[in-house]
N, C-alpha and C positions, 0 to 999 in steps of 0.2 A: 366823572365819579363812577364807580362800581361798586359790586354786592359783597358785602362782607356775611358768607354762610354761618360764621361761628360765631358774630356778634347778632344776628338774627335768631341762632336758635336760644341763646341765652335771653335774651327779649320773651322768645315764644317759650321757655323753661317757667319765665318769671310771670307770664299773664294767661297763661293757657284755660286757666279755671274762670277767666273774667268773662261773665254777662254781657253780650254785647261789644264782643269784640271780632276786629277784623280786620284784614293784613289785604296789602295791594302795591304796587309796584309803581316809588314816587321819589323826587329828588334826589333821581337817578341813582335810590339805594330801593328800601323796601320800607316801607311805612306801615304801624300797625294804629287804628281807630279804635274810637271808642264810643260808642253810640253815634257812629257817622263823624266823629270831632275827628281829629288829628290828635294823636299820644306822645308817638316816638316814632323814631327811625331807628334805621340800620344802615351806614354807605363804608365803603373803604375807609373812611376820611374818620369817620368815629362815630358815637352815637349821639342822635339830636333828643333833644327831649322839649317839649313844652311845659314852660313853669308859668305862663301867663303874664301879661305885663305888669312889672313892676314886682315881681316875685323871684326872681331869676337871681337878685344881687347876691345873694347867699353863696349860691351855686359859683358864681366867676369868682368869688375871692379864691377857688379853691385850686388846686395844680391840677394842668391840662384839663381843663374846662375853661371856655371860650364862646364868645359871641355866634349864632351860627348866623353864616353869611350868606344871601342869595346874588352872587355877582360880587360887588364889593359894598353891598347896602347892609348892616344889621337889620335880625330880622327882630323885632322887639319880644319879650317873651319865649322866649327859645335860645338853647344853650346848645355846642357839640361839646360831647366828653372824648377826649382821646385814651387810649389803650390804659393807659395810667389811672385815666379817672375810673371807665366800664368796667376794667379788668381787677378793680377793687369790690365786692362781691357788696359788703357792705355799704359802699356809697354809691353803686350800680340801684341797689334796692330804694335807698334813700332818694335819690332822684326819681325812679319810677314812681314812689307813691306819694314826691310831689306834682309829679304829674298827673298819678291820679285824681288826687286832692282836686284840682286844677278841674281836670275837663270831665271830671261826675256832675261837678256845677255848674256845667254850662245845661241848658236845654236838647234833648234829644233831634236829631237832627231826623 
């Protein structure tokens, strides 16, 4: 996997102003956090996003949005959007802030 610069900076366009956030170099893309959680990503391969378990069904009914896979395991609560999905501006948002949703709730890390 590698770093996709132009799906990282629309990540960092769409969370720039958030409280608590911070970007570091993981599953071999770029991962941005959120109170220490894990948010999203950014790899070649497309963008991951966390919807937490059991929240995520939504998101896979939808074109190019898919399981994200570590090896060949699902990883549960986590989804990649491929170019189709991220590169819709409106469902790029829509997943982010169910992501937000998602990991505000957890406790500060």
């Amino acid at each position: 996997m590698g770093r996709d610069a132009g799906l990282e900076e629309l990540l960092r366009e769409e969370l720039r102003e958030r409280p608590g956030l911070s970007e570091k170099a993981m599953f071999g893309g770029w991962a941005f956090l959120l109170n220490g959680h894990l948010l999203c990503g950014a790899r070649d391969d497309g963008m991951l996003i966390r919807l937490g378990k059991g929240n995520d069904t939504w998101a896979l009914e939808l074109p190019d949005i898919k399981p994200m896979l570590s090896g060949s395991r699902e990883i549960q609560g986590w989804v990649r959007a491929g170019p189709g999905a991220y590169g819709n501006d409106m469902l790029r948002k829509r997943l982010l802030l169910a992501a937000l949703d998602f990991v505000e709730g957890l406790p500060p890390k």
